[in-house]
Rosetta silent file (secondary structure, phi, psi, omega in degrees, C-alpha in Angstrom):
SEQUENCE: XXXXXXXXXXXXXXXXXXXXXXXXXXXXXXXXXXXXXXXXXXXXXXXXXXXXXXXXXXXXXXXXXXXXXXX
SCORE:     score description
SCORE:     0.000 S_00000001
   1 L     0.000  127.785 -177.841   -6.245   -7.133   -7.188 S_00000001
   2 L  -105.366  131.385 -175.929   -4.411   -3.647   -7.528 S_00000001
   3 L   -94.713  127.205  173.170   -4.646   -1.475   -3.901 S_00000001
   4 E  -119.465  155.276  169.885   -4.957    2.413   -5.193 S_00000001
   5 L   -78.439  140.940 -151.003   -3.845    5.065   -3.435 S_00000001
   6 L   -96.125   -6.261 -162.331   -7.089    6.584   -1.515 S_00000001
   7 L  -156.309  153.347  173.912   -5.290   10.064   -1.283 S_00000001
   8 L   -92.987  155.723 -167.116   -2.220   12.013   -2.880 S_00000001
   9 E  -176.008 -179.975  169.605    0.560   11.759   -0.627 S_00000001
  10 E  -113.491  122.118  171.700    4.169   11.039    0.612 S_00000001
  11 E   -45.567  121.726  165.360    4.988    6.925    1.042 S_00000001
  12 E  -114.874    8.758 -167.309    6.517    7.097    4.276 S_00000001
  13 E  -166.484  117.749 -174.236    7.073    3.368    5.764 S_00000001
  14 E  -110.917   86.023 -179.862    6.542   -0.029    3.251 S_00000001
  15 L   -54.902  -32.125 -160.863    5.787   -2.972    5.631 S_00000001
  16 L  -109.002 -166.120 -177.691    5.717   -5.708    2.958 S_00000001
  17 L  -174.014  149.808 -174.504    7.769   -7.057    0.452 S_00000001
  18 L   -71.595  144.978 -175.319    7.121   -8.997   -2.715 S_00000001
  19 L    87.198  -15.833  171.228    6.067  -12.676   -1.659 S_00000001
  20 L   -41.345 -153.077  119.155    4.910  -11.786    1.480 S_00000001
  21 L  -112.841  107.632  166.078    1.143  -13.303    2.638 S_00000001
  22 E  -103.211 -174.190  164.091   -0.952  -10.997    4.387 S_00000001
  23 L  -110.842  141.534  154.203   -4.385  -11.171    6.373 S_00000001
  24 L    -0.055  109.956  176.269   -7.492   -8.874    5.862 S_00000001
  25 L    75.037    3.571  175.220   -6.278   -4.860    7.543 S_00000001
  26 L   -49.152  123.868 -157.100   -2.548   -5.692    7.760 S_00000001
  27 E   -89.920  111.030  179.874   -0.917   -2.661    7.616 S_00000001
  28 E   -96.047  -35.404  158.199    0.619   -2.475    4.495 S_00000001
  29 E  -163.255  172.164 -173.891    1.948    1.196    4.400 S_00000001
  30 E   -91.768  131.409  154.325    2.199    4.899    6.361 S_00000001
  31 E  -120.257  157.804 -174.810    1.170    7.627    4.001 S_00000001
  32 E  -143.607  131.622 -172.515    1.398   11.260    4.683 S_00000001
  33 L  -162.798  124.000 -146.093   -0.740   13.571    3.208 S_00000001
  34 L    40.671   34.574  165.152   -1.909   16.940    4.473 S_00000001
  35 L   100.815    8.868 -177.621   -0.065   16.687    7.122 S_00000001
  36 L  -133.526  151.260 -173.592   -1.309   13.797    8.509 S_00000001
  37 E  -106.983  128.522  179.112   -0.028    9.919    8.878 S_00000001
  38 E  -132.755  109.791  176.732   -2.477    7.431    7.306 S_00000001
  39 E   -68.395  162.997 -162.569   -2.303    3.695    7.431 S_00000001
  40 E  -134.958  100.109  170.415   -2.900    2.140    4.501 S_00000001
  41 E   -95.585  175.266  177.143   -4.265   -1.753    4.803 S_00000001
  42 L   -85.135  157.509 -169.608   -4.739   -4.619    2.620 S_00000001
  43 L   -90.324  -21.231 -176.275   -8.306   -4.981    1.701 S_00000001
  44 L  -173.762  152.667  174.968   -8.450   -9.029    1.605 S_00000001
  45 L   -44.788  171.597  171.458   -6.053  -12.002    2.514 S_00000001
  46 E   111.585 -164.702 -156.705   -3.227  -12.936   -0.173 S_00000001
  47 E  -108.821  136.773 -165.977   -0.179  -12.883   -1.503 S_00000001
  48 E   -73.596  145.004  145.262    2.243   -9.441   -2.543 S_00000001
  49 E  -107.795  -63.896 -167.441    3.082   -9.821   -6.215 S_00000001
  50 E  -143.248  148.971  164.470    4.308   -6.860   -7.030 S_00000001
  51 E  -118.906  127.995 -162.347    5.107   -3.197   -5.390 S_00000001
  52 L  -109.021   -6.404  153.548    5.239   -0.229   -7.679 S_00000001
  53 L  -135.399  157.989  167.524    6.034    2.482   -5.000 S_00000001
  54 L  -111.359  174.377 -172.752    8.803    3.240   -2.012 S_00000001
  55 L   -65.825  157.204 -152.067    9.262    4.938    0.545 S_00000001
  56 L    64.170   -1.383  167.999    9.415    8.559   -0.262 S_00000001
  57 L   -80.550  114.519  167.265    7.646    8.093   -3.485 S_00000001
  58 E   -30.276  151.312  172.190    4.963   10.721   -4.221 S_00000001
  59 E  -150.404  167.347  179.385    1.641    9.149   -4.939 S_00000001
  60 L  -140.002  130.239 -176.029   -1.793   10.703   -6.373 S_00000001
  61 L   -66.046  143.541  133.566   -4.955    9.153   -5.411 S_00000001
  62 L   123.048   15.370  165.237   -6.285    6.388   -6.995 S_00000001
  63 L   -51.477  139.748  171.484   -2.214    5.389   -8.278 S_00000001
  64 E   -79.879  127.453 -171.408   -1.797    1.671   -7.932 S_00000001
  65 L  -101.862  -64.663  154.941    0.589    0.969   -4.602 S_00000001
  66 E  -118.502 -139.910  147.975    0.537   -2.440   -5.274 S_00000001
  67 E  -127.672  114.974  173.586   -0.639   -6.134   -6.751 S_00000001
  68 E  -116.978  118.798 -171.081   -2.228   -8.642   -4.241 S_00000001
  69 E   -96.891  161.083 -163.866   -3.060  -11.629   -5.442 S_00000001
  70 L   -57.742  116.337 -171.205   -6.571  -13.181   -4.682 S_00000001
  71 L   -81.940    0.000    0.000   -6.798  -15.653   -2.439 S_00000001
């Protein structure tokens, strides 16, 4: 499952790491985007495969933040 970004923005704080396990709303990362701080959770349980941005990396909605795989 690929997590898009819901909004263009600035990454500001990356909670996870590949291999991690989360649960269901786990705060995966802080985005800031008009001036505002927005968490950003996982959508469903599983496991980080892969993360394709960091902090301070620019994002445009609907960019893929990461890979979660299905549990």
């Amino acid at each position: 499952m690929e997590l898009l970004a819901p909004i263009a923005g600035k990454i500001l704080k990356v909670f996870v790491k590949v291999g991690d396990v989360v649960k269901e709303t786990d705060q995966l990362f802080k985005l800031e985007a008009m001036k505002m701080e927005y968490p950003i959770f996982a959508p469903s349980a599983g496991k980080i495969m892969e993360i394709k941005v960091r902090e301070n990396d620019e994002v445009e909605a609907d960019d893929i933040m990461l890979v979660l795989s299905d549990n």
